[in-house]
Structure formats: structure tokens, C-alpha cells
N, CA, C and O atoms as CSV, one atom per row, in Angstrom:
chain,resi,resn,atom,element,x,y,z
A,1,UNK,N,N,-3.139,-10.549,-16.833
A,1,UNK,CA,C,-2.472,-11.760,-17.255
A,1,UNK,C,C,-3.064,-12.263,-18.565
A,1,UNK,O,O,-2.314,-12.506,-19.510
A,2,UNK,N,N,-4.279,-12.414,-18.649
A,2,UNK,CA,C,-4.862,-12.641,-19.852
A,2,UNK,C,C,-4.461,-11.556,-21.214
A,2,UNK,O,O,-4.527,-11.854,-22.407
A,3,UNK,N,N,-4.105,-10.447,-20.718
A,3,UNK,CA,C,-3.536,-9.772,-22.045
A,3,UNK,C,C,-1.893,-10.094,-22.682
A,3,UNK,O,O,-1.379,-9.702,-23.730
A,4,UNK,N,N,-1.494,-10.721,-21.892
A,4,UNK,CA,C,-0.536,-10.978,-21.665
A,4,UNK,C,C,-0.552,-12.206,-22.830
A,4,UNK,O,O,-0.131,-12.090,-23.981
A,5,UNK,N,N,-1.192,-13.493,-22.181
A,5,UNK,CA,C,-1.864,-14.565,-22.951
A,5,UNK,C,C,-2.131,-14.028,-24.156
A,5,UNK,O,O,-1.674,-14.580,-25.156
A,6,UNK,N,N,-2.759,-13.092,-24.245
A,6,UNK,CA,C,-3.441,-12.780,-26.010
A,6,UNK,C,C,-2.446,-12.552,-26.914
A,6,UNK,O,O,-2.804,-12.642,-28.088
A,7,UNK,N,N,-0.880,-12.183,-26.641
A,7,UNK,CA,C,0.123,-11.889,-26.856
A,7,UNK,C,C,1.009,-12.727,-27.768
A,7,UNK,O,O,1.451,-12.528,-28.899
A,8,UNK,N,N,1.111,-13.634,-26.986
A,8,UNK,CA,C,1.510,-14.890,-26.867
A,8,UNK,C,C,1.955,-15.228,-28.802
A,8,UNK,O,O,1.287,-14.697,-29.689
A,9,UNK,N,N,2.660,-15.781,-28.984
A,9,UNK,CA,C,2.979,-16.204,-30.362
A,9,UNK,C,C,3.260,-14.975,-31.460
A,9,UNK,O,O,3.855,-15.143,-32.524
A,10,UNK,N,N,2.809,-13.933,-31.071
A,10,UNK,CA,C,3.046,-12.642,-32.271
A,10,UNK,C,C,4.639,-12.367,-32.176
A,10,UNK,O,O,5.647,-12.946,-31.769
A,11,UNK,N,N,4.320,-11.291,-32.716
A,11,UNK,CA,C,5.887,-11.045,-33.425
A,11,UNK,C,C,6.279,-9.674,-32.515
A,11,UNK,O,O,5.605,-9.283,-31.563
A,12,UNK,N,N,7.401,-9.088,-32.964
A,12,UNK,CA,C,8.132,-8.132,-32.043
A,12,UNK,C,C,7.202,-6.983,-31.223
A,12,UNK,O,O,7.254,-6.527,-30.081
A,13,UNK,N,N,6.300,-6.741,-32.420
A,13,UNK,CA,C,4.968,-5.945,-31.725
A,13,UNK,C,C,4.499,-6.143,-30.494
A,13,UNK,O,O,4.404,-5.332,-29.572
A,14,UNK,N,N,4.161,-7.467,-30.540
A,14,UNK,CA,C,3.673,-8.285,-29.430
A,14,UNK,C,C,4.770,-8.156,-28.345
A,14,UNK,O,O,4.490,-7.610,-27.278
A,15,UNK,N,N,5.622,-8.489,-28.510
A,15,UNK,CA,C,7.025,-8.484,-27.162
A,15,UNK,C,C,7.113,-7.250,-26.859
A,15,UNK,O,O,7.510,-7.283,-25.694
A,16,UNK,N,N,6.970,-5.892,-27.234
A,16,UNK,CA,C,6.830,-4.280,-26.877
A,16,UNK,C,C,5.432,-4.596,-26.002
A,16,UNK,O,O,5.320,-4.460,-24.784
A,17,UNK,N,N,4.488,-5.011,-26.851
A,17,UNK,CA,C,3.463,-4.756,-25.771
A,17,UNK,C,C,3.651,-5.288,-24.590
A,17,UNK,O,O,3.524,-4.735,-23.498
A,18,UNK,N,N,4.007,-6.552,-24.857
A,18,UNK,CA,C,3.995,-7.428,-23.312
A,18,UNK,C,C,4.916,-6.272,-22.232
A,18,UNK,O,O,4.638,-5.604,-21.236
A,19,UNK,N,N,6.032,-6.481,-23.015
A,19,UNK,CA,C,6.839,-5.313,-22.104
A,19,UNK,C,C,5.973,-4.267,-21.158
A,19,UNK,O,O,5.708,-4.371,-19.960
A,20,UNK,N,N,5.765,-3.650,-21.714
A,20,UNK,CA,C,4.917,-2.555,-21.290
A,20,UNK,C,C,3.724,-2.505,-20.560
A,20,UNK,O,O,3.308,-1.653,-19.775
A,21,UNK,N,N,3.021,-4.050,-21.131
A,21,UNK,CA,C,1.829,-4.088,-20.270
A,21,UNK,C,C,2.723,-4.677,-18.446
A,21,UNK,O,O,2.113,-4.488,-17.394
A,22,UNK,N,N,4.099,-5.321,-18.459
A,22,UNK,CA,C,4.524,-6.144,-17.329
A,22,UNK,C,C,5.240,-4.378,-16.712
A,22,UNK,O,O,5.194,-4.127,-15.508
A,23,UNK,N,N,5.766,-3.470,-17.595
A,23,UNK,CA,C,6.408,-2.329,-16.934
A,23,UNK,C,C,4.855,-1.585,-15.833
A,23,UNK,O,O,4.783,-0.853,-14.846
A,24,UNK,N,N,4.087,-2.132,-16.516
A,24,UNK,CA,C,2.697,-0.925,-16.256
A,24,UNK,C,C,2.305,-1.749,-14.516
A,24,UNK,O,O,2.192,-1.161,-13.440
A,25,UNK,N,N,2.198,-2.987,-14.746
A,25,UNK,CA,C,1.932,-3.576,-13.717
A,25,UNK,C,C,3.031,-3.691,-12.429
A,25,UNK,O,O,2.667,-3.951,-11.282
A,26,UNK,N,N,4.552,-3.431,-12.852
A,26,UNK,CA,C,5.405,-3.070,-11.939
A,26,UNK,C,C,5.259,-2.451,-11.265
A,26,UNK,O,O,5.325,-2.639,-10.050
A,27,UNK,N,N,4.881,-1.010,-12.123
A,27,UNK,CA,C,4.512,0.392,-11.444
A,27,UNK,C,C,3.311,0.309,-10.744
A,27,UNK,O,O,3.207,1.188,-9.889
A,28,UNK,N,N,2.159,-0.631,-10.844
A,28,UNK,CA,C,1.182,-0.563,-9.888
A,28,UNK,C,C,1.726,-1.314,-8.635
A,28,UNK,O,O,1.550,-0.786,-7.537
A,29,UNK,N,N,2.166,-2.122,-8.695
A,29,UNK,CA,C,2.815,-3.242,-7.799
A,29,UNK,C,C,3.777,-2.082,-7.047
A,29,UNK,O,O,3.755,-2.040,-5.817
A,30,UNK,N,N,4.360,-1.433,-7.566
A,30,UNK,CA,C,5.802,-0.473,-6.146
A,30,UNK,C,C,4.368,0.185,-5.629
A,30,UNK,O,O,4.042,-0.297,-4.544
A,31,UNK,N,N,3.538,1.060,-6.085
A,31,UNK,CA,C,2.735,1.820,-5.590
A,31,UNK,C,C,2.019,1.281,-4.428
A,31,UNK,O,O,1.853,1.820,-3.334
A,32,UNK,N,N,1.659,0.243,-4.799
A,32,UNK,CA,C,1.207,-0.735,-3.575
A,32,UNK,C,C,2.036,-0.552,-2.428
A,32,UNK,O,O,1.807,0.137,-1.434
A,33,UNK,N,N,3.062,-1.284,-2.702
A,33,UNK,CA,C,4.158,-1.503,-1.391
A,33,UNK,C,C,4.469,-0.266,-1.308
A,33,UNK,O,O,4.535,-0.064,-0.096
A,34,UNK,N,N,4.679,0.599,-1.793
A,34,UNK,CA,C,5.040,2.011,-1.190
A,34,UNK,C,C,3.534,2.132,0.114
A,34,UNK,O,O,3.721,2.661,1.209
A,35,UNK,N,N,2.471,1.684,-0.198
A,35,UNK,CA,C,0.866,2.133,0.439
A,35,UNK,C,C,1.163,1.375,1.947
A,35,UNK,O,O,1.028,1.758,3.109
A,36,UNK,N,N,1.511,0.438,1.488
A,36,UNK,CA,C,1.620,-0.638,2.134
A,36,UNK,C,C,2.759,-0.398,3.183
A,36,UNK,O,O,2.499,-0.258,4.378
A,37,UNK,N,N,4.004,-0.358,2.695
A,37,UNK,CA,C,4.894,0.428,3.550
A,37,UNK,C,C,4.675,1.807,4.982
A,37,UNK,O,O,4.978,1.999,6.159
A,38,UNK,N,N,4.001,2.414,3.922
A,38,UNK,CA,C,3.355,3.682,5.067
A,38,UNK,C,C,2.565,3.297,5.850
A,38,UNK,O,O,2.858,3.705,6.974
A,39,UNK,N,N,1.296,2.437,5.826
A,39,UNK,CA,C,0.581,1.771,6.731
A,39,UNK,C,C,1.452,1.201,7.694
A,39,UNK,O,O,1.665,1.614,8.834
A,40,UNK,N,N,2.098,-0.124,6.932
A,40,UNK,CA,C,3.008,-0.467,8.288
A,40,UNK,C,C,3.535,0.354,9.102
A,40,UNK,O,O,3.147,0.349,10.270
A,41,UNK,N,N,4.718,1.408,8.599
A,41,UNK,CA,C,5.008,2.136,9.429
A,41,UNK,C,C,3.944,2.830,10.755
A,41,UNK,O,O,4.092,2.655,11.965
A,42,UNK,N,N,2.832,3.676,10.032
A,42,UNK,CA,C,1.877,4.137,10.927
A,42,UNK,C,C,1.456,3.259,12.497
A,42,UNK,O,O,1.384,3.539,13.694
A,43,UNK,N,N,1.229,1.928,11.509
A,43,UNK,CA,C,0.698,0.941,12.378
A,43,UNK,C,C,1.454,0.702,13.859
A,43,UNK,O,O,1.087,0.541,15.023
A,44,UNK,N,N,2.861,0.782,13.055
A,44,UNK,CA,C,3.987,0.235,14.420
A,44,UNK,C,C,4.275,1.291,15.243
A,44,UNK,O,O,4.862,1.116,16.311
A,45,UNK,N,N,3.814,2.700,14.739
A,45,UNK,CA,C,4.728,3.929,15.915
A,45,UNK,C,C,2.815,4.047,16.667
A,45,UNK,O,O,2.772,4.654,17.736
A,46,UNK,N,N,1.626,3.588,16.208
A,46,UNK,CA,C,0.862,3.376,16.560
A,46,UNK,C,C,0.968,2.495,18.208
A,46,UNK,O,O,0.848,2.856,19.379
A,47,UNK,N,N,1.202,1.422,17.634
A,47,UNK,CA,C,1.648,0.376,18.568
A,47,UNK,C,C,2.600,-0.033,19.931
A,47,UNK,O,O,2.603,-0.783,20.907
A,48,UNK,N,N,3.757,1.492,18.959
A,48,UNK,CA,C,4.700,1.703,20.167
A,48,UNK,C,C,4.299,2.225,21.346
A,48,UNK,O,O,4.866,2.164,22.436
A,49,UNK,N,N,2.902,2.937,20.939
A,49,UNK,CA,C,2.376,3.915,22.552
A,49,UNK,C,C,1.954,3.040,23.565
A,49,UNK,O,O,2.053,3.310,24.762
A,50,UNK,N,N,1.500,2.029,23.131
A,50,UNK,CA,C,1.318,0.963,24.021
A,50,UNK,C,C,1.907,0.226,25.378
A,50,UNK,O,O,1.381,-0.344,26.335
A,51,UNK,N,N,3.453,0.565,24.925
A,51,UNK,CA,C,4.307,0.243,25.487
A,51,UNK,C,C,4.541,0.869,26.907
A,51,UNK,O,O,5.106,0.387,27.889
A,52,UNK,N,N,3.802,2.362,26.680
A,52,UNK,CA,C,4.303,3.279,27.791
A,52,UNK,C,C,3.597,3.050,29.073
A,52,UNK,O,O,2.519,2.469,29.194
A,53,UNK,N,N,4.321,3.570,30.024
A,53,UNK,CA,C,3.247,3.063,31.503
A,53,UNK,C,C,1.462,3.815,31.095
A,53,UNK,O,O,1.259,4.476,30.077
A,54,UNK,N,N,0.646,3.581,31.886
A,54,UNK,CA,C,-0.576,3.966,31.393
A,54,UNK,C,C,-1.090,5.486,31.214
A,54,UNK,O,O,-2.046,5.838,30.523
A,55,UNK,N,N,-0.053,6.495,32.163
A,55,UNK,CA,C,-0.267,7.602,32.044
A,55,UNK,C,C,-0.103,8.233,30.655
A,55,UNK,O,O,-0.853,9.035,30.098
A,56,UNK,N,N,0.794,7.810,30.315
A,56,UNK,CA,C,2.103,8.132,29.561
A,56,UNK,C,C,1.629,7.802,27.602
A,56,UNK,O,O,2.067,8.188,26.518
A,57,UNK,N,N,0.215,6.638,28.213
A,57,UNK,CA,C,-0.070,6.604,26.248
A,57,UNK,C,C,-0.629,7.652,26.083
A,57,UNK,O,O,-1.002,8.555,26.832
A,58,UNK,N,N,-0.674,7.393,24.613
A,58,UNK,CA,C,-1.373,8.690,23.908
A,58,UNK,C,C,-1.569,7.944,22.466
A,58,UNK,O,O,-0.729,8.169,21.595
A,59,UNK,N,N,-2.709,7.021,22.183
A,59,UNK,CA,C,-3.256,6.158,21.188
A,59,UNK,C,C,-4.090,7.181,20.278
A,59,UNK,O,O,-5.202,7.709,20.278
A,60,UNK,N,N,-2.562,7.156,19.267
A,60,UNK,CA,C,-3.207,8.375,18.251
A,60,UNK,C,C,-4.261,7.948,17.103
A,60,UNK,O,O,-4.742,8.826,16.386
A,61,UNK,N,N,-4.707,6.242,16.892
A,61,UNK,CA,C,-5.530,5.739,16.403
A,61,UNK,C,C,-7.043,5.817,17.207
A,61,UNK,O,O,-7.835,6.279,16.386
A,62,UNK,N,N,-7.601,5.596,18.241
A,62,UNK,CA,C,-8.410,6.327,19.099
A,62,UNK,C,C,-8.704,7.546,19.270
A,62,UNK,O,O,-9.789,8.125,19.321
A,63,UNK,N,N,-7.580,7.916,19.362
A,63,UNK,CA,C,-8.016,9.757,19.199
A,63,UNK,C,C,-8.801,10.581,17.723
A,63,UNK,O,O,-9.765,11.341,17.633
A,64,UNK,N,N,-7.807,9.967,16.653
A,64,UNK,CA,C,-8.510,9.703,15.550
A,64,UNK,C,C,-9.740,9.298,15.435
A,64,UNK,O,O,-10.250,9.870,14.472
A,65,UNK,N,N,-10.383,8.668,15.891
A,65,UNK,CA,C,-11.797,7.791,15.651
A,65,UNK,C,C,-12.404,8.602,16.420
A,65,UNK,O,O,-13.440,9.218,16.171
A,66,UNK,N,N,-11.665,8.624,17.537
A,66,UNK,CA,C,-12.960,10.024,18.561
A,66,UNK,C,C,-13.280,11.249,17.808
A,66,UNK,O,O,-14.384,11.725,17.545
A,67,UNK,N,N,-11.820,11.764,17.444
A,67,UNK,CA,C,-12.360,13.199,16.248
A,67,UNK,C,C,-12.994,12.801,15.343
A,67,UNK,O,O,-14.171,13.148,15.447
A,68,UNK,N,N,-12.659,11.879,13.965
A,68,UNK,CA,C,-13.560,11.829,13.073
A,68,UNK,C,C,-15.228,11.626,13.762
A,68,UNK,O,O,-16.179,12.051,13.105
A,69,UNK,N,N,-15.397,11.130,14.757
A,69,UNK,CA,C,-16.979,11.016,15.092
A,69,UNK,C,C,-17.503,12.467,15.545
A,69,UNK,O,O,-18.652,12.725,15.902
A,70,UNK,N,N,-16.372,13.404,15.452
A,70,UNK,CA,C,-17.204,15.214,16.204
A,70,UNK,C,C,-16.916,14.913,17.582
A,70,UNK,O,O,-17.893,15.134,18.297
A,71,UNK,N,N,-16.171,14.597,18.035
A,71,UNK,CA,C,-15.749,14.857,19.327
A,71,UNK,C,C,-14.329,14.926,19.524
A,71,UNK,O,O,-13.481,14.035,19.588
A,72,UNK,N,N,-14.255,16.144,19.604
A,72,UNK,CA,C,-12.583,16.583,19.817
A,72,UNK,C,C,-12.209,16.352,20.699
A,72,UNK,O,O,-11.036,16.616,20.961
């Protein structure tokens, strides 16, 4: 934002940059929500196992944590 500010009052130069510096930050911003998106998703089919009678889960976030610690 502050480069943005430094911008401020120049001439057409200045309005390309701004452009570009706000296109640059778009593109970090979708990347996010794209990150962000996939988490959620994970999170909720995570969540759905929950649902099942007790035989029947299979909490693939736990299982995860058990393998990453060396125990398969």
C-alpha cells in the first residue's frame, strides 16, 4: 500500500505502475483463496467422517498425524 502512496500525484508512468503493482497483488490475493479454498474443502470431507456411525469413521486427519509420527 505504501508503494502505492509513493505513486500518488505522478504522471502516466506512475498510473502503469500502480496498475501493476494492484494486478500483482490480485494475483497474490486469488492464490490465497485458491489455498484457502482447498483447505476448506479438505477440512469439510474431513469432517464428513464424523458423521458415520462409529464403526464406520475413518478420520483421515488422525491417521495422518499417526503416520507422520512413524507409526503406520
Amino acid at each position: 500500500m505504501n508503494e502505492l502512496l509513493h505513486l500518488y500525484g505522478g504522471g502516466p508512468d506512475d498510473c502503469d505502475a500502480a496498475r501493476r503493482l494492484a494486478q500483482k497483488k490480485i494475483a497474490e490475493l486469488d492464490e490465497k483463496i485458491r489455498d484457502l479454498q482447498c483447505m476448506r474443502a479438505s477440512l469439510t470431507e474431513f469432517a464428513s467422517t464424523c458423521a458415520l456411525p462409529r464403526a464406520d469413521r475413518h478420520c483421515p486427519m488422525l491417521q495422518t498425524l499417526h503416520t507422520d509420527e512413524g507409526t503406520p
